[in-house]
C-alpha positions as a Markdown table, in Angstrom:
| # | Residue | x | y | z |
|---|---|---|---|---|
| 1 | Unk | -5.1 | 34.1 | 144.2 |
| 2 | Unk | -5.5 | 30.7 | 144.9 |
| 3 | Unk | -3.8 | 27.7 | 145.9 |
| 4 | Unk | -3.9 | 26.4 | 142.4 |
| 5 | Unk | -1.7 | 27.9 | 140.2 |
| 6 | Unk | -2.3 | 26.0 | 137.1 |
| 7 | Unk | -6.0 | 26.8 | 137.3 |
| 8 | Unk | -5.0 | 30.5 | 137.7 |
| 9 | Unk | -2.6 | 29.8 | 134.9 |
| 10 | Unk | -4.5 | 28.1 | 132.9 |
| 11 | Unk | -8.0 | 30.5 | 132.9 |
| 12 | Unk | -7.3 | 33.6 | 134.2 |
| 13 | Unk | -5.7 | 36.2 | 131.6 |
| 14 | Unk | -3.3 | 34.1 | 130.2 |
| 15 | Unk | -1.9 | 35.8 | 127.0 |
| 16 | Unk | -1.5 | 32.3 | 125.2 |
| 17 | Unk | -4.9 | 31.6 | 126.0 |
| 18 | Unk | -6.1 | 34.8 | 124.8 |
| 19 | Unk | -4.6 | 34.7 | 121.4 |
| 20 | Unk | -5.1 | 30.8 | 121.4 |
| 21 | Unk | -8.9 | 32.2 | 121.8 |
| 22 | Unk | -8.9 | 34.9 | 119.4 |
| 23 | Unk | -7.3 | 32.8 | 116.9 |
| 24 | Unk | -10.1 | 30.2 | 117.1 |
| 25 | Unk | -12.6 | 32.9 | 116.8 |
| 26 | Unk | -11.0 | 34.5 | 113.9 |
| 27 | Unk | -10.7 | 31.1 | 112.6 |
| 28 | Unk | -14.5 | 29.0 | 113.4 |
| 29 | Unk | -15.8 | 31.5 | 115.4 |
| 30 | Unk | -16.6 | 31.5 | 119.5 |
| 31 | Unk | -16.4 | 27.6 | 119.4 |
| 32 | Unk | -14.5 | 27.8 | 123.0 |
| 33 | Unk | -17.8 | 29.2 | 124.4 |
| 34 | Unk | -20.3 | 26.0 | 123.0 |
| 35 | Unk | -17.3 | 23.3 | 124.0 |
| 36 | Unk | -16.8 | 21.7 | 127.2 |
| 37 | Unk | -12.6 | 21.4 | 129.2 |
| 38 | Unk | -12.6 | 17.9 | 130.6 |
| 39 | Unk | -9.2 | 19.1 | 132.2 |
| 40 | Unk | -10.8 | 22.1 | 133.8 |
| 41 | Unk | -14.0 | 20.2 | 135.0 |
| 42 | Unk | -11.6 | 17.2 | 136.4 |
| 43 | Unk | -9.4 | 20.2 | 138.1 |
| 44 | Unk | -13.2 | 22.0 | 139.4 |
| 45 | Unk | -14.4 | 18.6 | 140.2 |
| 46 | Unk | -10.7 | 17.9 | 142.5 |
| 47 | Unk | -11.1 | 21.1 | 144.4 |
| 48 | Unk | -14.7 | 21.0 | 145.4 |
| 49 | Unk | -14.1 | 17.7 | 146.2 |
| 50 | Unk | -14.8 | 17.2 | 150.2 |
| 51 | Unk | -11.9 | 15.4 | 151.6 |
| 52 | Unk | -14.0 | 14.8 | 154.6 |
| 53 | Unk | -11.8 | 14.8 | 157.8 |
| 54 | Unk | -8.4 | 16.3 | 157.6 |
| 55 | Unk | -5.6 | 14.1 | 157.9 |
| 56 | Unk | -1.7 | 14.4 | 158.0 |
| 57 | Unk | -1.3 | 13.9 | 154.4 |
| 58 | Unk | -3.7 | 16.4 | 153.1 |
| 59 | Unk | -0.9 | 18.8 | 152.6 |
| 60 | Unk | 1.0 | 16.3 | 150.2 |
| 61 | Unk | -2.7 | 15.2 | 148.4 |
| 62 | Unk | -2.4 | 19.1 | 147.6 |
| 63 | Unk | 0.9 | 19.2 | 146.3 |
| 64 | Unk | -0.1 | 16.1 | 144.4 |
| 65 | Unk | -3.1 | 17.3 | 143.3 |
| 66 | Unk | -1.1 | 20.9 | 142.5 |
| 67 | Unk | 1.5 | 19.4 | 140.4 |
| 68 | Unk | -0.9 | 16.9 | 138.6 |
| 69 | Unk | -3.0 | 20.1 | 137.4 |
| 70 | Unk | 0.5 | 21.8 | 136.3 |
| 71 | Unk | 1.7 | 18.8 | 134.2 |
| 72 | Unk | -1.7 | 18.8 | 132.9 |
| 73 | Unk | -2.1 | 22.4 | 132.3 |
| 74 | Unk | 1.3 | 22.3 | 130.6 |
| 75 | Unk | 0.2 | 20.0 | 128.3 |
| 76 | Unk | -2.7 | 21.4 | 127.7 |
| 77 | Unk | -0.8 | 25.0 | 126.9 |
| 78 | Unk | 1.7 | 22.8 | 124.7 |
| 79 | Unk | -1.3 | 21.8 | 122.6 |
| 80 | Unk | -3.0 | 24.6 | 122.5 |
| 81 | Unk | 0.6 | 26.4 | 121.7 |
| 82 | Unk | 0.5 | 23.7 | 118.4 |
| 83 | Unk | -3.2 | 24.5 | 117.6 |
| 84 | Unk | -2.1 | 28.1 | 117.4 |
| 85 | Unk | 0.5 | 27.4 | 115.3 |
| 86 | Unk | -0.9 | 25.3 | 113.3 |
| 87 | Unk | -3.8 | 27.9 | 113.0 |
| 88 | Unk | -1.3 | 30.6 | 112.5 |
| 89 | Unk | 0.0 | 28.5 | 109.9 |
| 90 | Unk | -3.6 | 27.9 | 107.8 |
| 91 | Unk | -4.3 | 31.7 | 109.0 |
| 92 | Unk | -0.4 | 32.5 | 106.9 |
| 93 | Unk | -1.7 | 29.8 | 104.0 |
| 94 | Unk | -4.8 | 31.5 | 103.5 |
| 95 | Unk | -3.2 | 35.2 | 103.7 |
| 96 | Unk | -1.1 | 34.0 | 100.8 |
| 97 | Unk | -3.5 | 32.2 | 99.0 |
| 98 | Unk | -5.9 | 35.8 | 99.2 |
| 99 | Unk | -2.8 | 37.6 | 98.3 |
| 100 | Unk | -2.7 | 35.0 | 94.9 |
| 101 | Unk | -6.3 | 35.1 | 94.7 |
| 102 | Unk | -5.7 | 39.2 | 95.0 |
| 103 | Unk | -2.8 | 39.2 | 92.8 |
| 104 | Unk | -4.1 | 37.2 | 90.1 |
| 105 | Unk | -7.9 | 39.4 | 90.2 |
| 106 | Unk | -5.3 | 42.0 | 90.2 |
| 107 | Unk | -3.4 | 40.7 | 87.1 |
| 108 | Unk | -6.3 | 39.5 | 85.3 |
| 109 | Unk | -8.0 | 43.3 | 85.8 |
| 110 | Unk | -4.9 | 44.8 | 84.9 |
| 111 | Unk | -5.0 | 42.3 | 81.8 |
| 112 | Unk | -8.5 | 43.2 | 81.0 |
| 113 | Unk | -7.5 | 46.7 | 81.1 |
| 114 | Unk | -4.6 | 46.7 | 79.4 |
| 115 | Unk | -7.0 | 44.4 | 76.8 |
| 116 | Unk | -9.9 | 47.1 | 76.9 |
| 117 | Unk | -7.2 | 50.4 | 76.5 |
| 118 | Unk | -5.4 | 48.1 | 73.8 |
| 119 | Unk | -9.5 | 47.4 | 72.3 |
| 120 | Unk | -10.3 | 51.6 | 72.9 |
| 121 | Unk | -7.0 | 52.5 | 71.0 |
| 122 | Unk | -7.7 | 50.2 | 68.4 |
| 123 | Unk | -11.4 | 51.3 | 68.3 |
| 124 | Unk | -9.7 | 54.9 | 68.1 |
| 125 | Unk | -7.2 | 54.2 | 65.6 |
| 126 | Unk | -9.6 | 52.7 | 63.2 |
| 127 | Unk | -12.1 | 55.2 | 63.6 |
| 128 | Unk | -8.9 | 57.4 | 62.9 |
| 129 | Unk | -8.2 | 55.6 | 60.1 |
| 130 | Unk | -11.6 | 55.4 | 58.7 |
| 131 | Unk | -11.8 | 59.1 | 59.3 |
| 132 | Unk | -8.5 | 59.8 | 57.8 |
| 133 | Unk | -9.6 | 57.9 | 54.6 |
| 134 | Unk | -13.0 | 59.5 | 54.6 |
| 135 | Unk | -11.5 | 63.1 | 54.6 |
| 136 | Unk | -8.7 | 61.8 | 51.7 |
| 137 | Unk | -12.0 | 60.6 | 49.7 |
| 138 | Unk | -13.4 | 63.7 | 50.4 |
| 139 | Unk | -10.3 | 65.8 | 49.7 |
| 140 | Unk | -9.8 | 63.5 | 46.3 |
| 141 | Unk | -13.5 | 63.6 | 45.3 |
| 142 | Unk | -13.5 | 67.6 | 45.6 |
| 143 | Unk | -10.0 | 67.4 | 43.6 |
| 144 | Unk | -11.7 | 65.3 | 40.9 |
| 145 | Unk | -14.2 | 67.7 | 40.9 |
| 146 | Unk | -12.6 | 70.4 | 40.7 |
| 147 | Unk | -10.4 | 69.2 | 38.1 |
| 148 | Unk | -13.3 | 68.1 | 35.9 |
| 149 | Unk | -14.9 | 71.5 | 36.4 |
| 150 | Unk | -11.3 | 73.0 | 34.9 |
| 151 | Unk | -11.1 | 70.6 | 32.3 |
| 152 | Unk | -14.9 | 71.2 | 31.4 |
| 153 | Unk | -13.8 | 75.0 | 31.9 |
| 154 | Unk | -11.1 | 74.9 | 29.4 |
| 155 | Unk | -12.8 | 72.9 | 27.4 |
| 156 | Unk | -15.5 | 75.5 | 26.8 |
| 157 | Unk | -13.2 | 78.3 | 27.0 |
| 158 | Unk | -11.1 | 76.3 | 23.8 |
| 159 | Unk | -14.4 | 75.6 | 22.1 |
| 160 | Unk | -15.4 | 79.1 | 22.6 |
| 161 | Unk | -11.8 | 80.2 | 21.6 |
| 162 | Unk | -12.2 | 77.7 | 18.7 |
| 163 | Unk | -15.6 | 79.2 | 17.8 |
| 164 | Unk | -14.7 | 82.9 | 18.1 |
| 165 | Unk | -11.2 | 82.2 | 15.7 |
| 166 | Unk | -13.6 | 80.8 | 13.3 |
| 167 | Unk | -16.2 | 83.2 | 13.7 |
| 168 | Unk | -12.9 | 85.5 | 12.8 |
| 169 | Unk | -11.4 | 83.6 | 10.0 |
| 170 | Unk | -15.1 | 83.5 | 8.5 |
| 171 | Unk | -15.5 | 87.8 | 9.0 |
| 172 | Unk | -12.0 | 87.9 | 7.6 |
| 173 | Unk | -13.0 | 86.1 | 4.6 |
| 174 | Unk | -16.1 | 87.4 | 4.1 |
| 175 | Unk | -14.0 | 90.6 | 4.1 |
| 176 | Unk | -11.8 | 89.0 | 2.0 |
| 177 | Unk | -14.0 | 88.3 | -0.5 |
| 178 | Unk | -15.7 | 91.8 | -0.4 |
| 179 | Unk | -12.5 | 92.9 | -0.6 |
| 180 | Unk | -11.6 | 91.0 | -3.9 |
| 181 | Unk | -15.4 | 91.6 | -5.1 |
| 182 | Unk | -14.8 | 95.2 | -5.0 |
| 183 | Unk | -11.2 | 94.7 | -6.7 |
| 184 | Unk | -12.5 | 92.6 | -9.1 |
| 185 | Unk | -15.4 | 95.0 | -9.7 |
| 186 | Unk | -12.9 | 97.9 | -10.0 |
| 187 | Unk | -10.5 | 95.8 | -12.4 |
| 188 | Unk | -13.4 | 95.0 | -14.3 |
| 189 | Unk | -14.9 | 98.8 | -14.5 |
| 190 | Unk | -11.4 | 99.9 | -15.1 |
| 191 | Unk | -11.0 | 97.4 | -18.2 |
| 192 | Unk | -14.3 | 98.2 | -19.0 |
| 193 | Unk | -13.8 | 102.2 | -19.4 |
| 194 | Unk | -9.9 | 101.1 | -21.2 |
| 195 | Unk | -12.3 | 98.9 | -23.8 |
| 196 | Unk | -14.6 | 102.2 | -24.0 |
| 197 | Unk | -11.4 | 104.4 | -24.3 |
| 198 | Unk | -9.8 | 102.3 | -26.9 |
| 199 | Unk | -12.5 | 102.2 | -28.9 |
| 200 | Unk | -13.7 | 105.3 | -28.6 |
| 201 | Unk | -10.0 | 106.0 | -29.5 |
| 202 | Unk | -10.1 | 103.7 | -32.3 |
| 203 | Unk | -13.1 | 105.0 | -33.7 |
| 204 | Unk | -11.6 | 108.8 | -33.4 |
| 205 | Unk | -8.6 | 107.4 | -35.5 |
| 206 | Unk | -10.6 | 105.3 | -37.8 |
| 207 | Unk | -12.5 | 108.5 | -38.4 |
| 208 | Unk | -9.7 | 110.4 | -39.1 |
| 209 | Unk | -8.2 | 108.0 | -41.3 |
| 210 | Unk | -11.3 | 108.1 | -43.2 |
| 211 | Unk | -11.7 | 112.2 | -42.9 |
| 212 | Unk | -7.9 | 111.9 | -44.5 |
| 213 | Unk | -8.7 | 109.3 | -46.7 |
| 214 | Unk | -11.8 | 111.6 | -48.0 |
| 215 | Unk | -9.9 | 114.7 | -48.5 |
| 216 | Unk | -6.6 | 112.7 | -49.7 |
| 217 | Unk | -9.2 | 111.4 | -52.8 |
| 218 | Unk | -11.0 | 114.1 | -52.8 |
| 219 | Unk | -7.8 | 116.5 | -53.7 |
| 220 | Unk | -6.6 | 113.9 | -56.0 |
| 221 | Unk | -9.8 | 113.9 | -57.7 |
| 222 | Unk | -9.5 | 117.7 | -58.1 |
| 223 | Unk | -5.9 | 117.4 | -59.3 |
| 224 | Unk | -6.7 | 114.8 | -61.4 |
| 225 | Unk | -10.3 | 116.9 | -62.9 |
| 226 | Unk | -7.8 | 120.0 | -63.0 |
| 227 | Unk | -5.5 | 118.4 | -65.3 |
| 228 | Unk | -8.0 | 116.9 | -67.3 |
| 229 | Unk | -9.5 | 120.0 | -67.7 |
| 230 | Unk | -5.9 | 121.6 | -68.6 |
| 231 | Unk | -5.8 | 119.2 | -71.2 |
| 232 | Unk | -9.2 | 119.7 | -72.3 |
| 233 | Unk | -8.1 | 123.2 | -72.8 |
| 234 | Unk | -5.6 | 122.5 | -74.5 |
């Protein structure tokens, strides 16, 4: 402890001059350690001044010289109390400037995300889409197909239908016309034997007529030579 209390004050552990300290070193780094105090050197320089001989007045020199160095180092705490603030103050504008800076990297990553999940959806949707309307190709291609192979199926199985009721019709005529050949055949033998019959018939009777004929003249010719011979006789 010494006589000097500002000194004491003003350099040994001070909290203000701490945190005045630390504030500049956060802030520019150690500059306190590459800069000179005039204050301090004028106040080092004062009390390692030789006063030479004492006289009666030294004690009031030191109160003087005491009171000088508190005014002094009051104003030098005053100042550094402003620096501080006004550090504290750049230190709070550049806290909120890092929290914009951080808040708009924020924003503009949440943007981008939002922008690449809106892009991946998309991307996803389309190839959903494009999926979607290459399986309803797909699924109307096969349909087409398929109904082109029924059409071509019932097509054939009509002509084939067609062919076999033709190929019917064409037996059934045929068997038709078998059927009427042998008909005809059998009318025609049938009015072939009636001719035969009725001629033969007609030749019987012609025959008889002629055998009656024959016997009719040939017993009127004996009447008639009987009764000329009855009148010969006579």
């Amino acid at each position: 402890m010494t006589k000097h209390p500002g000194k004491d004050k003003g350099l040994q552990g001070d909290p203000s001059n701490a945190e005045f300290q630390d504030a500049l070193n956060r802030k520019h780094g150690d500059l306190m350690t590459h800069m000179e105090d005039p204050v301090d050197d004028q106040r080092r320089l004062k009390n390692n001044k030789r006063r030479g001989r004492k006289n009666k007045y030294y004690a009031q020199i030191d109160q003087e010289d005491d009171e000088e160095a508190e005014a002094v180092g009051a104003s030098d705490e005053e100042q550094k109390a402003n620096d501080l603030q006004i550090i504290k103050e750049q230190e709070e504008e550049e806290e909120n400037l890092r929290k914009m800076v951080a808040a708009e990297a924020a924003k503009q990553a949440a943007e981008a995300e939002a922008r690449k999940k809106k892009q991946e959806e998309e991307a996803a949707a389309k190839l959903e889409a494009e999926k979607a309307a290459a399986e309803a190709a797909a699924a109307q291609a096969a349909k087409d197909a398929a109904d082109k192979a029924a059409r071509e199926k019932a097509d054939a199985e009509k002509a084939a239908a067609e062919e076999a009721e033709r190929e019917r019709l064409k037996k059934e005529a045929e068997a038709d016309a078998a059927k009427k050949a042998a008909e005809d055949k059998a009318k025609a033998e049938e009015l072939a034997r009636q001719s035969e019959l009725a001629r033969l018939k007609y030749e019987a009777e012609e025959a008889e007529r002629l055998r009656l004929e024959a016997e009719k003249k040939a017993a009127d010719d004996k009447r008639k030579a009987d009764e000329e011979a009855e009148i010969a006789k006579l």
